[in-house]
C-alpha positions as CSV (number, residue, x, y, z in Angstrom):
1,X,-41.8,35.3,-99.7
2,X,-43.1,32.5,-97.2
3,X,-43.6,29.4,-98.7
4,X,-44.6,25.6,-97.1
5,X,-42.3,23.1,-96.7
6,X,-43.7,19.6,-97.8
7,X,-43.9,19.3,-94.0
8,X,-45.6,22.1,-93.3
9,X,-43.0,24.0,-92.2
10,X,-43.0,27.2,-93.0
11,X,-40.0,28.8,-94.7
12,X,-39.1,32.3,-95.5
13,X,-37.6,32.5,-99.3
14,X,-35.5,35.6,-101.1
15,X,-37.5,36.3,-103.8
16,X,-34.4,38.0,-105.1
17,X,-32.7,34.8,-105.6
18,X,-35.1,32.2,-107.3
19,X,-33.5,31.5,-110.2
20,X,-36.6,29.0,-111.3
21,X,-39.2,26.9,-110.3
22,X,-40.0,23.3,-111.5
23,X,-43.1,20.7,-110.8
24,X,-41.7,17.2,-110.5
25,X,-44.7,16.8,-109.6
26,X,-43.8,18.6,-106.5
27,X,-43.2,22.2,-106.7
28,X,-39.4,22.5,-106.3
29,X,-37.8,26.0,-106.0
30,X,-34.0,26.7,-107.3
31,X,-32.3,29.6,-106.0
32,X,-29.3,31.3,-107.5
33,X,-27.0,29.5,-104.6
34,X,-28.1,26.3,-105.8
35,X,-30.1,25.2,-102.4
36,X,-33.3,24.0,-103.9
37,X,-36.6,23.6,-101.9
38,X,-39.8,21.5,-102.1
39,X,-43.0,23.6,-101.5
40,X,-46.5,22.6,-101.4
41,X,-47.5,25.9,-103.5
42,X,-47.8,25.8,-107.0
43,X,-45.7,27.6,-109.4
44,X,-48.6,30.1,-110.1
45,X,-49.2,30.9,-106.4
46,X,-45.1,31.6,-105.9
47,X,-44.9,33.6,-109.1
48,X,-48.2,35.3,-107.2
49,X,-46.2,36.1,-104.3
50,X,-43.1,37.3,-105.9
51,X,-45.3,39.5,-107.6
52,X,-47.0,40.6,-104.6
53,X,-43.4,41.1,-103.4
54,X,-42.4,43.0,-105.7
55,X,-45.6,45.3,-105.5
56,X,-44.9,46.5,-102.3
57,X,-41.3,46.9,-102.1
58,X,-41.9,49.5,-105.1
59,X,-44.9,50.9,-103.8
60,X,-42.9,53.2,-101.3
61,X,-42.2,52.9,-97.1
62,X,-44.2,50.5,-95.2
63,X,-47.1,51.8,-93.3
64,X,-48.0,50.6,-89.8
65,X,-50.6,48.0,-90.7
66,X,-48.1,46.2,-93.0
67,X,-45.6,46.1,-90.2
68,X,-48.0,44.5,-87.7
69,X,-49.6,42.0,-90.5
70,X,-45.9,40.8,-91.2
71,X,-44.7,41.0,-87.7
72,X,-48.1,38.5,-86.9
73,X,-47.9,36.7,-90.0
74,X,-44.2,35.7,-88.6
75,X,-45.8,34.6,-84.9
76,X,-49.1,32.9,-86.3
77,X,-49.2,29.5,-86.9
78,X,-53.1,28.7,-87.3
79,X,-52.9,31.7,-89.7
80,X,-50.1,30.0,-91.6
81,X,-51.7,26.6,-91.9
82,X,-55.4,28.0,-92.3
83,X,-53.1,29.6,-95.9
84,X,-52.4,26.4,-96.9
85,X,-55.7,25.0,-96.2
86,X,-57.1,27.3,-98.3
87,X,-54.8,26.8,-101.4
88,X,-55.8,23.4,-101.3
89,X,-59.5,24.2,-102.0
């Protein structure tokens, strides 16, 4: 799942491996290896997107247009920080 660093960086997280999630208040992110991470998503919106994860990786192979949307999703920037923008709202 891509999540945002408290710097805006944007970081790519194995859904696989989050053991759990904690507000401190920041939204910190503990994976099974023990490397933690703090996000500026909310524990709702990352159990959203491990959801979402997990939707698609059972809902069969990948068409084209997912391909393209990830493959521009890992190349876009303004797209990335117009997300966060709008999680803010």
């Amino acid at each position: 799942i891509k999540v945002t660093r408290l710097n805006r960086e944007m970081v790519f997280v194995n859904a696989d491996l989050i053991e759990y999630i904690e507000t401190t208040p920041d939204t910190v992110i503990s994976l099974t290896t023990g490397e933690k991470f703090m996000v500026l998503e909310t524990p709702d919106q990352i159990v959203d997107l491990v959801v979402d994860y997990e939707r698609r990786i059972h809902a069969g192979p990948a068409r084209p247009a997912d391909i393209v949307r990830f493959a521009e999703a890992l190349t876009s920037p303004a797209s990335a920080e117009e997300s966060v923008g709008n999680q803010r709202r």
